[in-house]
C-alpha positions as CSV (number, residue, x, y, z in Angstrom):
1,X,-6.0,33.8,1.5
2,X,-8.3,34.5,4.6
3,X,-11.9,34.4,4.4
4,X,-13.6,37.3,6.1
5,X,-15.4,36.8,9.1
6,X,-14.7,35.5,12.9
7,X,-17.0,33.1,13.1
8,X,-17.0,31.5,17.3
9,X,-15.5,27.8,17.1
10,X,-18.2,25.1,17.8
11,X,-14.6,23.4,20.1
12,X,-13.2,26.0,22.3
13,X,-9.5,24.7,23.7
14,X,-8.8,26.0,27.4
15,X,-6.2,28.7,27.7
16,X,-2.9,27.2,27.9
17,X,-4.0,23.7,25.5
18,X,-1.7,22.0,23.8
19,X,-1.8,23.1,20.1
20,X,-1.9,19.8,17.9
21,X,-1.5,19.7,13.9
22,X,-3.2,17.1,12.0
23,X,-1.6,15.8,9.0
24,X,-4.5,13.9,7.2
25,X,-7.3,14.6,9.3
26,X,-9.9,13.5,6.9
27,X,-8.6,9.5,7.4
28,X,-9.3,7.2,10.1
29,X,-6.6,8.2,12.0
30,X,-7.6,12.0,12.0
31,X,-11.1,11.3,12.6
32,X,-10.4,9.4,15.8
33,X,-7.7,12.1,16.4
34,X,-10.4,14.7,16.4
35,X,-12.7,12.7,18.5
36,X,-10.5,12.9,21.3
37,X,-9.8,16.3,20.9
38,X,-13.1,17.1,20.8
39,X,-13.7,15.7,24.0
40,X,-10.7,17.3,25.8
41,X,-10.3,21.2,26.2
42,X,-6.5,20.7,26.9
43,X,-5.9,20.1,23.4
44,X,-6.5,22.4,20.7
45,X,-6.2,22.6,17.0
46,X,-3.6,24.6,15.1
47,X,-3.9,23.3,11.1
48,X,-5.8,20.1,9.6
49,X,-5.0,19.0,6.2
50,X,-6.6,16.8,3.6
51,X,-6.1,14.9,0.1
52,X,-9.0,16.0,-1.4
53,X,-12.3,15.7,1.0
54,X,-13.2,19.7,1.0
55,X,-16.6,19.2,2.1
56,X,-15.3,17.5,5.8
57,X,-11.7,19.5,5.9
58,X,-14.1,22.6,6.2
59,X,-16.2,21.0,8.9
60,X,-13.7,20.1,11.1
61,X,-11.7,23.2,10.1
62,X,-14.6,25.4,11.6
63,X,-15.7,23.0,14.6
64,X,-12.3,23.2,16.4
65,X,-11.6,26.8,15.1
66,X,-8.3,25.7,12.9
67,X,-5.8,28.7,11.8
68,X,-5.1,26.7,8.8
69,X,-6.7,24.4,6.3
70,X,-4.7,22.7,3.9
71,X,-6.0,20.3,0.6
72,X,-3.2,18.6,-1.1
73,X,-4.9,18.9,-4.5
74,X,-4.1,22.5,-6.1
75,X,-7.5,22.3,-7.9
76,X,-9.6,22.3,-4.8
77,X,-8.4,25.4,-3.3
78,X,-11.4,27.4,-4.9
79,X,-13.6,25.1,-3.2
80,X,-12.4,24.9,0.2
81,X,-12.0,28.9,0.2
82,X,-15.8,28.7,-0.6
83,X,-16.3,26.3,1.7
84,X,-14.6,28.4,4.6
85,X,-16.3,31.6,4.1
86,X,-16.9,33.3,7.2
87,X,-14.7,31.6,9.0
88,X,-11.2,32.8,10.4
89,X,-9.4,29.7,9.0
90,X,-7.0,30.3,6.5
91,X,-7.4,28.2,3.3
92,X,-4.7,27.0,1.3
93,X,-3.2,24.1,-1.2
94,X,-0.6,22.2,-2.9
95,X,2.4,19.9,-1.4
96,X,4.3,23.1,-0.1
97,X,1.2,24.5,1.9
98,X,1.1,20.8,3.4
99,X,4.5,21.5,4.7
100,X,3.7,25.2,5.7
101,X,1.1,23.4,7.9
102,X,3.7,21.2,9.3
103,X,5.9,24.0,10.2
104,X,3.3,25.6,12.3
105,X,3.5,26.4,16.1
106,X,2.6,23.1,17.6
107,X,3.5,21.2,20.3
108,X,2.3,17.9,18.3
109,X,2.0,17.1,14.7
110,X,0.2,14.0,14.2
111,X,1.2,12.2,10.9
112,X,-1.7,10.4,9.4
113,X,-1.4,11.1,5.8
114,X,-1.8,7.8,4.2
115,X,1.2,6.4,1.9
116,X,4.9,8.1,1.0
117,X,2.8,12.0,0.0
118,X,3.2,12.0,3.7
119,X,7.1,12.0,3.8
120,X,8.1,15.6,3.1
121,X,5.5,17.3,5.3
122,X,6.5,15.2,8.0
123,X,10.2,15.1,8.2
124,X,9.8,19.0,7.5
125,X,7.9,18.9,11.1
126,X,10.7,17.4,13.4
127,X,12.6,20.5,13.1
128,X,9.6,22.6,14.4
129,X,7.3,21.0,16.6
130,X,8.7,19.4,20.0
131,X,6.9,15.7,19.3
132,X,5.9,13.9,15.8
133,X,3.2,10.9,16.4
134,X,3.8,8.9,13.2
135,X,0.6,7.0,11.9
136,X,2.2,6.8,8.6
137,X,3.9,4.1,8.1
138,X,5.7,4.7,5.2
139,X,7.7,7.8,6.6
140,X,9.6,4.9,8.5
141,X,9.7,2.4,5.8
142,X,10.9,4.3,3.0
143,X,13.5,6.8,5.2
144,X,13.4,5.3,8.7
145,X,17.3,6.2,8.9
146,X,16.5,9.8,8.1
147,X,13.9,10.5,10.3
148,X,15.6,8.7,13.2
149,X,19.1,10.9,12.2
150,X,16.8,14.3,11.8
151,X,15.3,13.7,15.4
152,X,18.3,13.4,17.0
153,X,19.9,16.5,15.7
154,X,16.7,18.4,16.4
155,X,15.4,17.0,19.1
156,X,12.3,15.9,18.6
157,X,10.4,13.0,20.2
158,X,9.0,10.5,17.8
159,X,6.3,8.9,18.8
160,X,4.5,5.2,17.5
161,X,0.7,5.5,16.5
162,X,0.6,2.1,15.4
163,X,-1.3,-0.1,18.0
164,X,2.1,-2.4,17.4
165,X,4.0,-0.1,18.0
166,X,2.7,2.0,20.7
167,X,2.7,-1.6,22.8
168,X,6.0,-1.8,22.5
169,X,6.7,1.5,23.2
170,X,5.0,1.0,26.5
171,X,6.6,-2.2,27.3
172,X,10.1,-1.9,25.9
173,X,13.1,-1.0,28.4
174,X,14.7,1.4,25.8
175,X,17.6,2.3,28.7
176,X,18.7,-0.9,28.4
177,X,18.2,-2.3,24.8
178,X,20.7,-5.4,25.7
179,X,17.7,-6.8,27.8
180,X,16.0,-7.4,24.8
181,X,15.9,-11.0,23.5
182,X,13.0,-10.2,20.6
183,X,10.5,-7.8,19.7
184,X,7.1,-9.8,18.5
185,X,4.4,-8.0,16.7
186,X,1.2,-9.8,16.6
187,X,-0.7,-9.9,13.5
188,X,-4.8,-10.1,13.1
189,X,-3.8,-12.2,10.3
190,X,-6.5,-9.9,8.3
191,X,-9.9,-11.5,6.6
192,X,-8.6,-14.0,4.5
193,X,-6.3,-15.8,7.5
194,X,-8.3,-19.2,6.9
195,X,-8.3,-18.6,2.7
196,X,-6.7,-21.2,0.4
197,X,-4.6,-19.3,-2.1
198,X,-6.8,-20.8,-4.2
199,X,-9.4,-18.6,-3.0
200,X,-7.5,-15.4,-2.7
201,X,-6.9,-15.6,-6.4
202,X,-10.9,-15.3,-6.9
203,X,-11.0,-12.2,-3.6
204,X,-12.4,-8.8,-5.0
205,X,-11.9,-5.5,-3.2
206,X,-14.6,-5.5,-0.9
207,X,-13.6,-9.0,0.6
208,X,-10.3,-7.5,1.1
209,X,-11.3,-4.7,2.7
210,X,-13.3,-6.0,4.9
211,X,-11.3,-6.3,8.1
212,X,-12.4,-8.6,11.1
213,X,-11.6,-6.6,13.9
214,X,-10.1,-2.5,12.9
215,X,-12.2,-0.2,10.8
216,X,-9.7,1.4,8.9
217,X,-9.3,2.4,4.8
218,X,-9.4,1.1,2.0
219,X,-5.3,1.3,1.6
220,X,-4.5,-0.7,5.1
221,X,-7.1,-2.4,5.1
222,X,-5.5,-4.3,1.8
223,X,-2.2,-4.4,3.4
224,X,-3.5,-6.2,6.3
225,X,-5.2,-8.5,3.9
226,X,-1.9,-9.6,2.0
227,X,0.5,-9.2,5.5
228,X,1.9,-5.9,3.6
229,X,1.2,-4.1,6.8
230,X,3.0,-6.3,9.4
231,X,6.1,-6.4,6.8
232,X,6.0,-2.7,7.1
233,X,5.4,-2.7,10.4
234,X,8.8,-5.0,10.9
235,X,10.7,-2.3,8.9
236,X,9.5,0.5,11.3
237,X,9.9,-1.1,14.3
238,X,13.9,-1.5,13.6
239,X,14.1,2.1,13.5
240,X,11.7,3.2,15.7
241,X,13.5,1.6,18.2
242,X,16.8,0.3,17.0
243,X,16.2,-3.2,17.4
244,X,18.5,-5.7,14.3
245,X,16.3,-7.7,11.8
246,X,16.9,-11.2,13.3
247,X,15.3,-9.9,16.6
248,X,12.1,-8.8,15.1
249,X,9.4,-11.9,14.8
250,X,5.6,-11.5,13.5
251,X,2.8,-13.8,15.5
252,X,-0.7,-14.2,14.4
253,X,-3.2,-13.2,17.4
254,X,-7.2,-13.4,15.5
255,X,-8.8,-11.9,18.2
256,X,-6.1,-8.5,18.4
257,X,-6.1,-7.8,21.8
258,X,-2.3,-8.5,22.5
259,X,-1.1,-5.7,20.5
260,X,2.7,-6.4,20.7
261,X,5.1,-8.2,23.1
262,X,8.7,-7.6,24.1
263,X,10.7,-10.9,25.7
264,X,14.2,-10.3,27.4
265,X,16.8,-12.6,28.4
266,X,15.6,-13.6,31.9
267,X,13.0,-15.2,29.8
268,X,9.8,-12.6,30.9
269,X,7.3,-11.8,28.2
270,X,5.9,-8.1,28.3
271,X,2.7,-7.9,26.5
272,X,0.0,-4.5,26.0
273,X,-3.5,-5.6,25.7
274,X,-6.5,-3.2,25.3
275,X,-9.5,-3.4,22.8
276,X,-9.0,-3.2,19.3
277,X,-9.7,0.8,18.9
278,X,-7.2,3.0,17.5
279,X,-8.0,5.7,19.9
280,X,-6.2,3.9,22.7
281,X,-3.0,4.6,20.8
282,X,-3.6,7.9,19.8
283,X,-4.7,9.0,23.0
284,X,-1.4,7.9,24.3
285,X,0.7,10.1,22.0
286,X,-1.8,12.9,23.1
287,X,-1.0,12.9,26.3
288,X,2.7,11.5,26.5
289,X,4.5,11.3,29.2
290,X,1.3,11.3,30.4
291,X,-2.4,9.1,29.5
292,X,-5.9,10.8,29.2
293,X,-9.3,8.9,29.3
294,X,-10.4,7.7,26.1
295,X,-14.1,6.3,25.7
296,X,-12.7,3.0,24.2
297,X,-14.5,-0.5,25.4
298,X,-13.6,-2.1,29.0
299,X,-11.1,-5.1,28.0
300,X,-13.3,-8.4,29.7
301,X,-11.2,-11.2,29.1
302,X,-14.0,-13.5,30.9
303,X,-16.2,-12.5,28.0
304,X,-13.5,-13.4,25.6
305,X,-12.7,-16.3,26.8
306,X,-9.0,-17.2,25.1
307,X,-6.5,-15.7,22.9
308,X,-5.4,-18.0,20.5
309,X,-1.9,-17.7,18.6
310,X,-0.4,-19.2,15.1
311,X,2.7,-18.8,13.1
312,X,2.8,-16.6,10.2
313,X,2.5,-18.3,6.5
314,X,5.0,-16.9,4.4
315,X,3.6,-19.3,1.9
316,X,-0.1,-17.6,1.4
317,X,1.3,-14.3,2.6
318,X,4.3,-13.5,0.7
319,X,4.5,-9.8,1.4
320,X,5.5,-10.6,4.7
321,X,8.8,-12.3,3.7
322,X,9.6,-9.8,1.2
323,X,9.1,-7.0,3.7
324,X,12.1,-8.9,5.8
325,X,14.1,-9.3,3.1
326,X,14.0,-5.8,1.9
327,X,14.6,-4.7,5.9
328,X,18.0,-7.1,5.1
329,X,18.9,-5.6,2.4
330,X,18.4,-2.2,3.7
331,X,19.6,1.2,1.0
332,X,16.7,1.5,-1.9
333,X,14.9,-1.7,-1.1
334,X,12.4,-0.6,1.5
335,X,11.8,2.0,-0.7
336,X,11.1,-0.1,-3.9
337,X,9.1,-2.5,-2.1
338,X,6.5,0.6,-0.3
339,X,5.9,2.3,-3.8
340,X,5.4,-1.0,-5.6
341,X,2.7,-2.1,-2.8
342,X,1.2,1.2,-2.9
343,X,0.8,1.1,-6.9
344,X,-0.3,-2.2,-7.0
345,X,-2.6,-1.9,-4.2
346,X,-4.4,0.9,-6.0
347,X,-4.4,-0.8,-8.9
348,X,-6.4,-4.0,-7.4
349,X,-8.6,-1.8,-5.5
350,X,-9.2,-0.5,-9.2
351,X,-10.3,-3.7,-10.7
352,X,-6.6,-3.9,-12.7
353,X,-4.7,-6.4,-11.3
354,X,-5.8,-9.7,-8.8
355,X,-5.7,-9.5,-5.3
356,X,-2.5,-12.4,-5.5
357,X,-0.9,-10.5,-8.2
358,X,0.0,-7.3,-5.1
359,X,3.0,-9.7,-4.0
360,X,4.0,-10.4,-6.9
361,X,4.0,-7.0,-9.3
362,X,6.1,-5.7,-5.5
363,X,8.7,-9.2,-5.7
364,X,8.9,-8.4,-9.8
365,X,9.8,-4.5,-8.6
366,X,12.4,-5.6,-5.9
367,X,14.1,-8.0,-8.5
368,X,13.8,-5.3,-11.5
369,X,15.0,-2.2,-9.5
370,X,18.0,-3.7,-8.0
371,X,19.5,-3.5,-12.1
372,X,17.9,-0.3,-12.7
373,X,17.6,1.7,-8.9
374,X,20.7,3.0,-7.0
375,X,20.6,0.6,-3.6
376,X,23.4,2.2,-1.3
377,X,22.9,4.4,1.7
378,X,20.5,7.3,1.3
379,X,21.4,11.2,2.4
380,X,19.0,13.2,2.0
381,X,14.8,13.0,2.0
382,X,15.2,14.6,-1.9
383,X,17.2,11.3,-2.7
384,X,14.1,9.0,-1.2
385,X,12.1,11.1,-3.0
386,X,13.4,10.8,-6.0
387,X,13.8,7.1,-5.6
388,X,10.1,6.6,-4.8
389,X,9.0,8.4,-8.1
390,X,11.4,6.2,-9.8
391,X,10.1,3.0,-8.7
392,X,6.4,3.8,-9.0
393,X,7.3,4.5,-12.7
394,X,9.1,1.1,-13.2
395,X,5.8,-0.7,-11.3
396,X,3.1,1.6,-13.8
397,X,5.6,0.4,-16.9
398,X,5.4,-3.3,-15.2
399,X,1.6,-3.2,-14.8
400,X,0.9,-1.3,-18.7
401,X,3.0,-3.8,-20.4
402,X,1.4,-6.6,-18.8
């Protein structure tokens, strides 16, 4: 349905801009998408989608003059129709419009809808638009073999959002992978690095959410808390760049400014440092093969003064080691283990469940599922799909009967 009207865009793109599609422009990662587009007439803005937030879909929808505004949830479409009148931007809603926005005439489609809702839209965009910037993690995680299979018969460029893995992208010899001796992703080690598990079994939402050094939500924010994020992150750097499990390592780095290293045989370290500010990522997928200016803080390491590193405790933090051993056990286990986290992270964020009891509701679904969930090699993103449904039921039967 288009609203009538042709109301003048507040952000007018240059003739000739490359057309960008935001999927989840509502989160952090679209905001600070849209910041940068917003400050650069070479890029323009072909459709934004959104979960549920109407009120700021519209906004941005009308202030960068968007063909297309998508909310996930069927029931809002009244609202955001209201919402656009007098605009030119289409309105629409529902899963299948999500993908209909993903299918658009873009040159990028950033992918920044948080959890697995974001899998279908985006694998349905590598066979349209000429580069996917991934900022969902859980496309990777869940059917990292698919996605890597469906760019290659397409091809499309995927490109990392992640601050991880946009370091190593920038650092890593992909011509010559034999080079590579390991792949280290560094690890803010979250708010409660220094906590006793004593006192992570007493931590409520808002500690967990409160993240020393990235403003992000709610969702990653309690990954980073329990490690979830880094075990993910693991799982997406073996197919975002083909690296095996044993050459993958996590460090802890408080102050995250070294945002990934690369070491190689000849015993060189590559590292990427920059501020902690996700718009020096994003700004690179923007622009690639290229870089643009992004108003991020100068990096003064006199000011800092040191960068201190640690080991990772698998002991306080035991989604990390169940993200590896999921990654080793490879078919439905990824899978299992993002749907369980993502079920069980809601639920603590809800009041539910403890903030200790995330790991283990997620090591209770890996053990569960392998009896009950089909674990060999996956064909098709209806089969992951399917899968993911299936063990998000089996962690809401877990989480009811306890």
């Amino acid at each position: 349905m288009v609203a009538a009207g042709s109301a003048v865009p507040l952000i007018a793109a240059e003739p000739g801009a490359r057309r960008i599609t935001i999927l989840g422009s509502t989160g952090s990662i679209g905001r600070n998408t849209l910041d940068l587009v917003r400050r650069s007439p070479s890029l323009g803005i072909v459709a934004l989608t959104a979960h549920q937030n109407v009120e700021l879909l519209a906004a941005q929808a009308r202030e960068f003059g968007a063909e297309l505004a998508v909310v996930a949830d069927p029931e809002a479409y009244g609202e955001l129709v209201r919402a656009l009148e007098g605009s030119a931007v289409r309105a629409a809603a529902g899963p299948a419009a999500i993908v209909e926005a993903a299918c658009l005439d873009a040159d990028l489609v950033m992918a920044a809808i948080v959890g697995a809702a974001g899998i279908q839209a985006t694998f349905a965009a590598l066979a349209r638009a000429p580069t996917v910037a991934i900022a969902n993690k859980e496309c990777l995680v869940a059917a990292g073999a698919l996605f890597a299979r469906e760019a290659a018969r397409t091809g499309s460029t995927l490109l990392p959002v992640d601050s991880e893995h946009s370091a190593i992208f920038q650092v890593l010899d992909q011509s010559r992978p034999e080079t590579v001796a390991r792949i280290i992703l560094t690890a803010s080690g979250g708010p409660f690095r220094t906590w006793s598990l004593e006192q992570m079994a007493q931590a409520r939402p808002a500690d967990a959410v409160a993240h020393p050094n990235w403003s992000m939500g709610a969702k990653i924010s309690v990954d980073s808390a329990t490690m979830m994020n880094k075990g993910l992150e693991l799982i997406e750097a073996h197919h975002l760049f083909a690296v095996e499990a044993e050459r993958l390592e996590v460090l802890v780095h408080p102050q995250s400014i070294v945002h990934s290293l690369v070491a190689y045989h000849d015993g060189s370290v590559l590292a990427q440092l920059g501020a902690p500010d996700m718009r020096t990522p994003i700004s690179l997928a923007l622009a690639w093969p290229g870089r643009m200016a992004a108003p991020v803080a100068t990096l003064d390491l006199a000011a800092i003064g040191q960068l201190t590193f640690e080991a990772a405790d698998t002991a306080r933090f035991p989604a990390l080691a169940l993200a590896a051993a999921a990654l080793r056990d490879g078919g439905a286990a990824p899978i299992v283990l993002n749907a369980a986290n993502e079920v069980a992270v809601e639920a603590f964020l809800a009041g539910r469940v403890g903030f200790l009891d995330i790991a283990r509701t997620v090591e209770s679904a890996l053990d569960r599922a392998a009896g009950r969930l089909c674990c060999g090699d996956l064909g098709a993103i209806d089969e992951v799909i399917e899968l993911d449904l299936a063990a998000r039921h089996l962690v809401h039967e877990m989480l009811t009967a306890s």
